[in-house]
C-alpha atoms as a printed R data frame, in Angstrom:
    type eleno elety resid chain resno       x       y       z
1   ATOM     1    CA   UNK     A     1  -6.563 -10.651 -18.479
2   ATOM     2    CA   UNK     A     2  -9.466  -7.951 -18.691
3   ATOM     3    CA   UNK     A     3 -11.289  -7.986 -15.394
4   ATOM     4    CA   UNK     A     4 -14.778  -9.058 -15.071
5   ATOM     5    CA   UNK     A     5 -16.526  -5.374 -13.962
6   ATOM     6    CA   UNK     A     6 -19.920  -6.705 -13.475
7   ATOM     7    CA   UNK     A     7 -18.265  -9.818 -11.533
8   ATOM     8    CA   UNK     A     8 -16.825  -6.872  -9.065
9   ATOM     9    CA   UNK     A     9 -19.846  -4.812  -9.007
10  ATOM    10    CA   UNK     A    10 -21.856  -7.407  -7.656
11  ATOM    11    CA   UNK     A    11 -19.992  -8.349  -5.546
12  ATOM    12    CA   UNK     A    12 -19.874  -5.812  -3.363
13  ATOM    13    CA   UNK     A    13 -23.781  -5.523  -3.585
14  ATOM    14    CA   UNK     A    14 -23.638  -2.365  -6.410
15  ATOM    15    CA   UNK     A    15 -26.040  -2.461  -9.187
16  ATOM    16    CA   UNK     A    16 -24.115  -2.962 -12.288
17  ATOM    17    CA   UNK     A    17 -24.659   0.344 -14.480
18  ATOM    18    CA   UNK     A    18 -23.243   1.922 -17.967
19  ATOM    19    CA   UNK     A    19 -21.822   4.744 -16.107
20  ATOM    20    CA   UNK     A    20 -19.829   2.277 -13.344
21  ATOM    21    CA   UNK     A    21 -18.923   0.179 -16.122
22  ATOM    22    CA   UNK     A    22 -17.518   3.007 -18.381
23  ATOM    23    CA   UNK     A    23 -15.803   4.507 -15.164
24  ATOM    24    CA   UNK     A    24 -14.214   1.335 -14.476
25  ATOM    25    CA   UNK     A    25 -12.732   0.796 -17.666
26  ATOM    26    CA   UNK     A    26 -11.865   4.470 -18.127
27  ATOM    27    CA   UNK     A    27 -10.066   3.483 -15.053
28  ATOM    28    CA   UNK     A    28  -7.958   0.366 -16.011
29  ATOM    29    CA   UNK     A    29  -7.161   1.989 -19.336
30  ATOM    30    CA   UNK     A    30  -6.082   5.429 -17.432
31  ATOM    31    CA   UNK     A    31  -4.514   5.038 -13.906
32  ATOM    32    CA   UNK     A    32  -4.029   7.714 -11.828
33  ATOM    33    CA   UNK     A    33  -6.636  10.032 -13.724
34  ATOM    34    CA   UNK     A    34  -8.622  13.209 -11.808
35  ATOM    35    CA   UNK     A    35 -12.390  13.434 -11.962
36  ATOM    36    CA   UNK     A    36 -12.357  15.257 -15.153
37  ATOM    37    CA   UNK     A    37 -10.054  13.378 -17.177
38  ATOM    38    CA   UNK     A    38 -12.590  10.235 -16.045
39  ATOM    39    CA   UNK     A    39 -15.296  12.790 -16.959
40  ATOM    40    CA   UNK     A    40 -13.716  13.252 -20.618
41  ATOM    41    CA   UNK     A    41 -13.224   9.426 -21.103
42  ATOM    42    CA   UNK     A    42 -16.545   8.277 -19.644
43  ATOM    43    CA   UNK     A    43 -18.093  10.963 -22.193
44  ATOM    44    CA   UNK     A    44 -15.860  10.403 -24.956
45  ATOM    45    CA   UNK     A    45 -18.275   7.069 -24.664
46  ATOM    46    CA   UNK     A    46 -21.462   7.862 -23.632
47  ATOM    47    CA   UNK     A    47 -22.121  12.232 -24.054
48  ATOM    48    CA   UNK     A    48 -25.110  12.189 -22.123
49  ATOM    49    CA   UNK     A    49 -23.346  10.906 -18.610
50  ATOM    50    CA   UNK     A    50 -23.768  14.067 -16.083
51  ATOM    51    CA   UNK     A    51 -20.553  15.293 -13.858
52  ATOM    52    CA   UNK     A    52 -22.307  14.340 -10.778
53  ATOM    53    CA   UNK     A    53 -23.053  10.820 -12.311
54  ATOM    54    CA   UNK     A    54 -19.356  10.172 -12.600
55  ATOM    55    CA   UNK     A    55 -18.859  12.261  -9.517
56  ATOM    56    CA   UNK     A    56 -21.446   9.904  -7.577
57  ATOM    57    CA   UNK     A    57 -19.621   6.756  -9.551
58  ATOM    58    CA   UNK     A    58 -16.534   7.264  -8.416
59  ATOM    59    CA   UNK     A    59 -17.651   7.885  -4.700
60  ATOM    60    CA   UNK     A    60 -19.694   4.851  -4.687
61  ATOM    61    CA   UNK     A    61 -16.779   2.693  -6.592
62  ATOM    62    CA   UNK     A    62 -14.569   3.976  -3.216
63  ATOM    63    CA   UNK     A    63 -16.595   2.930  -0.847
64  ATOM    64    CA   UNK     A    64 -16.846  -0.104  -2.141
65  ATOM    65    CA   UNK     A    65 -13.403  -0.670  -2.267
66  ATOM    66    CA   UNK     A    66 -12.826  -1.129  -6.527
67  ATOM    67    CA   UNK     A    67 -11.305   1.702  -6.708
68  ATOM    68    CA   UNK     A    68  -8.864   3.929  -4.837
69  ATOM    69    CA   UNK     A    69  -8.559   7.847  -4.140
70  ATOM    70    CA   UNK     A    70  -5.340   9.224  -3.816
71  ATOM    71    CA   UNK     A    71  -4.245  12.888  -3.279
72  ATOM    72    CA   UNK     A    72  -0.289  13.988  -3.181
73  ATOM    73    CA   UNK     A    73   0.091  16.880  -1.659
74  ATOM    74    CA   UNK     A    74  -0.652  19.747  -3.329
75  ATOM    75    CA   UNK     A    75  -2.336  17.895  -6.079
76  ATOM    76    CA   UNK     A    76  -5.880  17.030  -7.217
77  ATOM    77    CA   UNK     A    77  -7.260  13.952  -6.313
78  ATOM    78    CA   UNK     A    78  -6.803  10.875  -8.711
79  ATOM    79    CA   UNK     A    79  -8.224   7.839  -9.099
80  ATOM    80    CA   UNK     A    80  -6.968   4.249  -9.826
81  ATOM    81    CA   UNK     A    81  -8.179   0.661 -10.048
82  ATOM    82    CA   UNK     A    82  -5.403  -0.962  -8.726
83  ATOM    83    CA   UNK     A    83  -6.522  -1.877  -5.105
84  ATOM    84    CA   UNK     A    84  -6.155  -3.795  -1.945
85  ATOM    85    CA   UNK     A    85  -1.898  -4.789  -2.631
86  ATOM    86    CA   UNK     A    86  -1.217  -1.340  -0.347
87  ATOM    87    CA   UNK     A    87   1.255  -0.035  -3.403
88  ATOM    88    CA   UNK     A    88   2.803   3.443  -3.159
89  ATOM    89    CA   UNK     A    89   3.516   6.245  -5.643
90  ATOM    90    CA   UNK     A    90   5.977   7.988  -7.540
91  ATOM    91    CA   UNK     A    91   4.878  11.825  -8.003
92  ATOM    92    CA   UNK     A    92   6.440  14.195 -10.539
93  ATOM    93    CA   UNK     A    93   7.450  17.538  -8.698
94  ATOM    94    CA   UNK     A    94   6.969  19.321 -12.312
95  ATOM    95    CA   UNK     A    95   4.442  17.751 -14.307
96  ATOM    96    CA   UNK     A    96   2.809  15.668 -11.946
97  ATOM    97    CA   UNK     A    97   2.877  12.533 -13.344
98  ATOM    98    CA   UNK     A    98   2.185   9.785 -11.365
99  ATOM    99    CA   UNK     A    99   3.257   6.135 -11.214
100 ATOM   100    CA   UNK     A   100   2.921   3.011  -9.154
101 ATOM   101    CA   UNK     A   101   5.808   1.715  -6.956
102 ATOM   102    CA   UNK     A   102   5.353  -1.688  -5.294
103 ATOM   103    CA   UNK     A   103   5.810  -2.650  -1.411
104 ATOM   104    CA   UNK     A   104   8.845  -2.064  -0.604
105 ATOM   105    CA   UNK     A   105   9.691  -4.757   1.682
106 ATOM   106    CA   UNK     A   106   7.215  -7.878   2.780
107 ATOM   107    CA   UNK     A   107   3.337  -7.702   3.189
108 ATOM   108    CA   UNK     A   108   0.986  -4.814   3.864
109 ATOM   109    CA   UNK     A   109   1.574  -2.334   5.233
110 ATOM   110    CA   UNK     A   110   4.664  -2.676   3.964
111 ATOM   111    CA   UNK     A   111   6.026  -0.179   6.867
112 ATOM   112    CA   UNK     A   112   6.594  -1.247  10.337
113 ATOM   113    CA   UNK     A   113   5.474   1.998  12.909
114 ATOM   114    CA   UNK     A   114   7.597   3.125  15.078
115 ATOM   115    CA   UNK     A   115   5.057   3.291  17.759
116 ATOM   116    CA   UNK     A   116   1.753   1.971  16.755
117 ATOM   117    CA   UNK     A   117  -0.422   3.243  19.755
118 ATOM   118    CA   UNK     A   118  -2.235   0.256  20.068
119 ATOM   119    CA   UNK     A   119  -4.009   0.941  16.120
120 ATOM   120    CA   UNK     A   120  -4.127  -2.411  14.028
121 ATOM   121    CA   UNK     A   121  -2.768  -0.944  11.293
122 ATOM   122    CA   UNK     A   122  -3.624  -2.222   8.209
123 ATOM   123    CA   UNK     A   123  -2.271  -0.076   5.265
124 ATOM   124    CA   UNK     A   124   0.415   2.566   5.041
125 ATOM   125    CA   UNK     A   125   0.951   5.128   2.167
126 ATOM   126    CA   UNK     A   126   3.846   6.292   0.928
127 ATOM   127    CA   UNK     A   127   4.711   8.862  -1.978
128 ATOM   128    CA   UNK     A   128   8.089   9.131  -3.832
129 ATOM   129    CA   UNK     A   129   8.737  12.695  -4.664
130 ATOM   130    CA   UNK     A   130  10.966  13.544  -7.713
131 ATOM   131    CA   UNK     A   131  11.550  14.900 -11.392
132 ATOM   132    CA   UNK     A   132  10.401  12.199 -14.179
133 ATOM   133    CA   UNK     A   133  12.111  11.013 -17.207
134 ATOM   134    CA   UNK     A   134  10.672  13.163 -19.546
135 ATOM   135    CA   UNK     A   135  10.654  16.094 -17.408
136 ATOM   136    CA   UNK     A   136  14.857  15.468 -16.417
137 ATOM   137    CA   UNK     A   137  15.429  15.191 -20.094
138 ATOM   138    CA   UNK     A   138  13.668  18.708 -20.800
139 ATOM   139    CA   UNK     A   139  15.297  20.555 -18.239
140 ATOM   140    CA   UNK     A   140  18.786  19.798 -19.494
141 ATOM   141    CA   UNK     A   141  17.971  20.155 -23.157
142 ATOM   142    CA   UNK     A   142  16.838  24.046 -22.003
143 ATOM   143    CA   UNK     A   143  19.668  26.523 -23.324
144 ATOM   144    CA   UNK     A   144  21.181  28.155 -20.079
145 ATOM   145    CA   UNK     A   145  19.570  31.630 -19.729
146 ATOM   146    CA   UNK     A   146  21.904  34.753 -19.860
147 ATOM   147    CA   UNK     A   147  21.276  37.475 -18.069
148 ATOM   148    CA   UNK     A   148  21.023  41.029 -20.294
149 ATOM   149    CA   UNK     A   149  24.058  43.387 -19.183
């Protein structure tokens, strides 16, 4: 089922605009994109949309809550649609791919603290670090090097 954009927009009080609209879908088609991949795709639509109109899209969107930031370490920071289920990721060590991984275990946050200190806490992120598919199957297609003598 598509999701209703302008549904979410207004309700969380944001105006609904071409540019939030076009970022949203770039979005749902393209999880886990940076800011100028949803640059590219938001352009690839509409060629007159500034940086700092996607830039100031995408912060807006995160405040509001329809869409979330996430940064592995090391990395740029991405963007996805996919909110408010507390998911985790899967990160690529070589090509940086990224993919979703459901809770683990039960309800958000999905993690019980050790020791809390007395924070409610609400959400807990998690990321998976390893080699992908694609980038496993590369690495032992590769010829072994030999060294000159």
């Amino acid at each position: 089922m598509t999701p209703d954009f302008e549904t979410q927009l207004r309700a969380v009080s944001l105006r609904v605009t071409r540019p939030r609209l076009a970022v949203l879908a770039a979005l749902r088609d393209h999880p886990h994109v940076d800011t100028d991949t949803v640059i590219a795709l938001v352009r690839a639509d509409q060629p007159t949309v500034s940086h700092q109109a996607v830039y100031d899209v995408l912060r807006a969107l995160t405040d509001a809550g329809l869409v979330r930031r996430i940064q592995p370490a090391g990395a740029t920071a991405r963007y996805e649609c996919r909110v408010g289920d507390n998911h985790h990721h899967v990160v690529c060590r070589s090509c940086g791919a990224i993919a979703d991984v459901d809770c683990a275990v039960g309800h958000a946050p999905c993690l019980t603290a050790s020791d809390d200190h007395g924070f409610d806490v609400d959400e807990a992120e998690v990321v998976y670090w390893g080699t992908c598919p694609g980038c496993a199957t590369a690495r032992t297609a590769q010829p072994t090097q030999r060294t000159a003598q």
